[in-house]
C-alpha positions as CSV (number, residue, x, y, z in Angstrom):
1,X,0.0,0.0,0.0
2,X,1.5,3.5,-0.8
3,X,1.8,6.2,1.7
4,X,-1.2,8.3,1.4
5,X,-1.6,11.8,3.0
6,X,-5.5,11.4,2.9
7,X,-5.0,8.2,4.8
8,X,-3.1,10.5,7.5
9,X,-4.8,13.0,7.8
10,X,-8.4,11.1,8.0
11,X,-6.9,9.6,11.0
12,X,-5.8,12.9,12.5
13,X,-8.4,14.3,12.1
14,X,-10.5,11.6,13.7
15,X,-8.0,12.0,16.8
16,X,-8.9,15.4,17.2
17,X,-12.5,15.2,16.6
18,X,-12.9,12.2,19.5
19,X,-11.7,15.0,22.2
20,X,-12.6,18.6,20.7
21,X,-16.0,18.7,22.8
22,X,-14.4,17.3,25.9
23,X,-14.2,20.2,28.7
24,X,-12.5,18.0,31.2
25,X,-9.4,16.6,31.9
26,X,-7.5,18.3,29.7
27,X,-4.2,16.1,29.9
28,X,-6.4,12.8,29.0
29,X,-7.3,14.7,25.9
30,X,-3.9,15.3,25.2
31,X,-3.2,12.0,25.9
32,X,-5.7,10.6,23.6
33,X,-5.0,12.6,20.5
34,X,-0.9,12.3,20.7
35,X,-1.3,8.1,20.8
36,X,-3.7,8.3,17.7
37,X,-1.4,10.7,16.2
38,X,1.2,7.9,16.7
39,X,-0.7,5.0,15.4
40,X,-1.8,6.8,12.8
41,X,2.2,7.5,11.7
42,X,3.2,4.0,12.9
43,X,0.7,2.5,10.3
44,X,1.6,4.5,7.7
45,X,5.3,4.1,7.6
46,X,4.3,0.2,8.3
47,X,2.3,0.6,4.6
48,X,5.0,2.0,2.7
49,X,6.3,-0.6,0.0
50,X,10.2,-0.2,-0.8
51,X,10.9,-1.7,-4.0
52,X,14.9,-2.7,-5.0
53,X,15.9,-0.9,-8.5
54,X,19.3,-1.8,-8.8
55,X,23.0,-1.0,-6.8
56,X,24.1,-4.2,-5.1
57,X,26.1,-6.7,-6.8
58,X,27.7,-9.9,-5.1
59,X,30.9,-11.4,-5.6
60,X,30.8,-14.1,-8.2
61,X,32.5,-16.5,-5.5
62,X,29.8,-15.5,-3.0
63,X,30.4,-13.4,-0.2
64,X,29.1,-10.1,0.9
65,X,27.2,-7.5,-1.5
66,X,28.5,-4.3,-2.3
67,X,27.0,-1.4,-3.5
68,X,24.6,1.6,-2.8
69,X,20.9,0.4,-2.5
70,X,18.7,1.7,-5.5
71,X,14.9,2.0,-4.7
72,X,11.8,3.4,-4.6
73,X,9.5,3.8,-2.0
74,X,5.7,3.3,-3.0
């Protein structure tokens, strides 16, 4: 799945929405919105797709690859 700002920030702005009316314990709203924030991040970096283009090349006897890591991420 690609990263998708509309996927973000429908889940910020659900975060926010859950404690805009709340009048009381301030902190617990805090709370609330700053661990949806973070899930909301969390699964998006856990979405993105990195896909290998080209750089690394191995040793034709075997051994360790060398190279710098071509790629996109999706």
């Amino acid at each position: 799945m690609a990263l998708e700002k509309m996927t973000i920030k429908t889940a910020v702005r659900a975060a926010f929405a859950e404690v805009m009316d709340q009048e009381q314990d301030r902190e617990a709203a805090l709370d609330k919105v700053a661990d949806r924030l973070a899930d909301a991040v969390i699964a998006a970096i856990r979405s993105v797709t990195i896909v290998y283009t080209s750089g690394l090349t191995a040793p034709p006897t075997g051994g360790p690859v060398t190279g710098v890591f071509g790629c996109e991420i999706n």
